[in-house]
C-alpha positions in Angstrom: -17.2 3.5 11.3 -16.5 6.4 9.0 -14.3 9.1 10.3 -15.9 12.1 8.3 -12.5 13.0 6.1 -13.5 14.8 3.8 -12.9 12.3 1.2 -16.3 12.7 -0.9 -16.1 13.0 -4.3 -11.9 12.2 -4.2 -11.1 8.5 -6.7 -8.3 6.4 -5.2 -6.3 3.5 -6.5 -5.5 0.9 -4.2 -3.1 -1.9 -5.4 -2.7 -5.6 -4.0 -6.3 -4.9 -2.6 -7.6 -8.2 -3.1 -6.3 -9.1 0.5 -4.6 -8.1 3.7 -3.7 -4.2 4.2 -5.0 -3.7 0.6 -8.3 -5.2 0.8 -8.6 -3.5 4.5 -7.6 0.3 2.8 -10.1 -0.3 -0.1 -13.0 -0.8 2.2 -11.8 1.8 4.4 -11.6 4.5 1.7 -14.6 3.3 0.4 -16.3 3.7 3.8 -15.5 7.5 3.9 -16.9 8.3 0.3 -14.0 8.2 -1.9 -14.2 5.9 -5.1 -11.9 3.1 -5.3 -10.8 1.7 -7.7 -9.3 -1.7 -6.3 -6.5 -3.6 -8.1 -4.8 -7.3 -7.8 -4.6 -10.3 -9.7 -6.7 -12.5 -8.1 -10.2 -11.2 -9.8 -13.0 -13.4 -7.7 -11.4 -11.8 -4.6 -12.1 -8.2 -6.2 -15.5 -8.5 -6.9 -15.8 -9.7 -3.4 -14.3 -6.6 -1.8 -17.0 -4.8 -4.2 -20.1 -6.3 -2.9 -18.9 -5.9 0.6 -18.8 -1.9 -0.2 -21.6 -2.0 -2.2 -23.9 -3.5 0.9 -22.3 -0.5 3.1 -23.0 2.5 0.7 -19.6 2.8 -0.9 -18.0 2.1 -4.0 -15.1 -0.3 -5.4 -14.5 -0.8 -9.2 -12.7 -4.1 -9.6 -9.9 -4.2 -12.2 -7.5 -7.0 -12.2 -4.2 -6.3 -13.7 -0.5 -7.6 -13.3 1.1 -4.5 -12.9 4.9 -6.1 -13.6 5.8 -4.6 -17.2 5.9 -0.8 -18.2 3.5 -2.1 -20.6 1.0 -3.6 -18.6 0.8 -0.7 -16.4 0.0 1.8 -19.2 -2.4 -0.1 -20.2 -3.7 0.0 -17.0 -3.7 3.5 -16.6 -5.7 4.9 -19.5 -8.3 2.1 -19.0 -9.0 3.1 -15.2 -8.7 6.7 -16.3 -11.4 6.3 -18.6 -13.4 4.9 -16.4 -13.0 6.7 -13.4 -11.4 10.1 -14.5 -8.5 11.5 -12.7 -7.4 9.6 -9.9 -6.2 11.6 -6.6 -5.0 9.1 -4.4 -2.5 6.5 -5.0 -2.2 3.6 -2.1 0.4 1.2 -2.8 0.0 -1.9 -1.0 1.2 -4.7 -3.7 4.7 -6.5 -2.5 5.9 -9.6 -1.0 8.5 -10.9 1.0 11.6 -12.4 -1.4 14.0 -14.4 1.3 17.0 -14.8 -1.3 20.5 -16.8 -0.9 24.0 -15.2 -1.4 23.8 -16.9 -4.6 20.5 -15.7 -5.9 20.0 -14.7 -9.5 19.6 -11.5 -11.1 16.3 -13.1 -12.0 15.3 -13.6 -8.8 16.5 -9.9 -7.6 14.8 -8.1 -10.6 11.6 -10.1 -9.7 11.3 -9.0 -6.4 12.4 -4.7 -7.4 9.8 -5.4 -10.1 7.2 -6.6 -7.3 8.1 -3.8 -4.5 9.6 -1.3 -6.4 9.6 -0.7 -9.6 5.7 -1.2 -10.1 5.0 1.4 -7.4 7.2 3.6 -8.6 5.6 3.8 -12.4 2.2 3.5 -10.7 2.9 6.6 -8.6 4.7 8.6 -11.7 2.0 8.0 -14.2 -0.4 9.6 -11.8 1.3 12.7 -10.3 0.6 14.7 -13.3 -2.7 15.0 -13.1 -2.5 15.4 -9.4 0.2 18.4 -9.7 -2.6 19.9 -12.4 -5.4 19.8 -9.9 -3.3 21.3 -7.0 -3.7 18.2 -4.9 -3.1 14.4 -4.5 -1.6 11.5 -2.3 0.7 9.0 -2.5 0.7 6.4 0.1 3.2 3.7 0.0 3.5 0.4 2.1 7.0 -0.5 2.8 8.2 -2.1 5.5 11.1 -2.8 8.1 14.7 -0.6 7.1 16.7 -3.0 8.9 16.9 -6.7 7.2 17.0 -9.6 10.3 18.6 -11.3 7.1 19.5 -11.3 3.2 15.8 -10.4 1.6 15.5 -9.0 -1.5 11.9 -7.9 -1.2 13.2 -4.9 2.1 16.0 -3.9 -0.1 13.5 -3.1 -3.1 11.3 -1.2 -0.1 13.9 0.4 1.2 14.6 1.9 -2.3 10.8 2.6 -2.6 11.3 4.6 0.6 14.0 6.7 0.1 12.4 7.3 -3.8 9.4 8.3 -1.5 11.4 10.9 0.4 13.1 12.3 -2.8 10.1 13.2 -4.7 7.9 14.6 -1.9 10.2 17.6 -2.0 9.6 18.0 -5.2 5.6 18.2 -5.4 5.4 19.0 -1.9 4.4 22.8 -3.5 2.0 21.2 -6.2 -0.2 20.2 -2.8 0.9 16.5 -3.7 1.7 14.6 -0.4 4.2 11.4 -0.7 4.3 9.3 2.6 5.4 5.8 3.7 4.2 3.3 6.4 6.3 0.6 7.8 4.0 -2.2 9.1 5.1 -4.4 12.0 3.6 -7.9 12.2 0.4 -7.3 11.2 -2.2 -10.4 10.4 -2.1 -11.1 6.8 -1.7 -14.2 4.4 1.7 -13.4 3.9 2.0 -13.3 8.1 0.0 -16.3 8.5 0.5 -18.2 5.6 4.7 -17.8 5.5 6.1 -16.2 8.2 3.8 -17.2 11.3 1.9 -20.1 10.3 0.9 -21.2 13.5 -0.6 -19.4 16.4 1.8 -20.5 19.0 4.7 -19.2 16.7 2.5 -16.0 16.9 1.9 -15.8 20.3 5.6 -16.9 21.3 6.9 -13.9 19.0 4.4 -11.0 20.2 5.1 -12.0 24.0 8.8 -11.5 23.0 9.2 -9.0 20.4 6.0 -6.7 20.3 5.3 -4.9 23.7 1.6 -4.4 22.7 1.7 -8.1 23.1 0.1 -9.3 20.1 -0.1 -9.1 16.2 -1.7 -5.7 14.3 -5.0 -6.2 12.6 -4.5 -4.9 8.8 -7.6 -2.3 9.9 -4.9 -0.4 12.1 -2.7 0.0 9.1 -5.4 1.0 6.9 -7.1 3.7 9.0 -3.3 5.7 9.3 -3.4 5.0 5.6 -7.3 6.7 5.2 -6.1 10.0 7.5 -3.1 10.4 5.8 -4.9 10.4 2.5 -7.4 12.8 3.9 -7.6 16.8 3.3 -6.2 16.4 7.3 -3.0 15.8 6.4 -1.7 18.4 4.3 1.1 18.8 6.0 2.9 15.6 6.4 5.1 14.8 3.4 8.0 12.9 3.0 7.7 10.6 6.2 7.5 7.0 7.3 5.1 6.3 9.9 6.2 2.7 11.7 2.8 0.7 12.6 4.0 -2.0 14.6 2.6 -2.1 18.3 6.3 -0.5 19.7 7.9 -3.8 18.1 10.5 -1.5 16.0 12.4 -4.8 15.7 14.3 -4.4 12.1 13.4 -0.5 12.1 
């Protein structure tokens, strides 16, 4: 059900939408009256996430993209800008886990900072300065656990993405710009069920030991923190990182 924030009339970008937290966000957002625009690389999923909006009132424009160059990105950017005008909110949910050796190659480590870095971190620059014109914007980042349970290139790149996060909210925290972070625990998505939980006694066996909620997050209880903390509500929040993990804090 919508929660009446005052989003009406504001256009957010979600990336990695097609699925998971992303696809969860989208809807959300949508839900509450902003327009979405919705990004991924799997375009059938996209159009999916549209109708699904479309049946409940709100809108999603679909645009698949790989966002992984500096030149695919500006692309990007002036082609959702013409379409949708300035953009307000930026949710960045696109990432993946990257489990690496001591060995691993630089290819493999500037994949995975490309993935859950880098791409956010242009994304999220390209946008502010239109937000610092208007006096007002979000940035929303999904990052993840700050303590590695092992070598993993994909937490070190978020954990860069984090403290990034930090840095700049200080600087546009007096443009009205907000820049926050959420740290999701286990929550049930592909990546969760497909990779790191593929079974539901490995699931169960986990959340009775680890999670004192006692089960897995649904990615609609990330996504509604995500929807209030791009909401006029929460102006004054900047520069934080909100875990959402059922009181797991295991690798926080």
């Amino acid at each position: 059900m919508p929660m009446d924030l005052d989003l009406n009339g504001r256009c957010a970008l979600v990336t990695g939408a097609s699925a998971g937290i992303g696809r969860a966000t989208a809807l959300a957002l949508a839900r509450e009256g902003a327009t979405v625009i919705a990004t991924a690389r799997r375009a059938a999923l996209l159009e999916y996430i549209s109708v699904q909006a479309r049946d409940t009132g709100g809108q999603i424009l679909p645009f698949a993209a790989d966002l992984a160059t500096a030149e695919a990105l500006h692309r990007f950017v002036g082609t959702v800008q013409q379409a949708a005008g300035p953009i307000n909110i930026v949710v960045n949910c696109a990432g993946g886990t990257r489990p690496v050796a001591l060995d691993a190659s630089e290819e493999d480590w500037e994949e995975a900072f490309s993935v859950n870095f880098t791409a956010a971190r242009r994304l999220a620059s390209a946008m502010l300065p239109a937000m610092k014109h208007a006096g007002w914007g979000r940035i929303i980042n999904v990052t993840g656990i700050l303590e590695p349970i092992g070598l993993n290139a994909a937490v070190a790149a978020k954990a860069a993405l984090n403290l990034w996060s930090k840095g700049i909210a200080r600087d546009v925290a007096r443009h009205g710009v907000t820049v926050n972070c959420i740290g999701p625990g286990r929550i049930l998505t592909e990546q969760i069920r497909d990779k790191v939980h593929p079974t539901e006694e490995s699931r169960q066996a986990f959340a009775e030991r680890y999670i004192p909620m006692g089960r897995f997050g649904e990615p609609s209880d990330v996504a509604d923190l995500i929807v209030f903390l791009a909401s006029p509500r929460a102006s004054y929040i900047t520069g934080a990182w909100i875990p959402v993990d059922g009181g797991m804090r295991r690798g926080q």
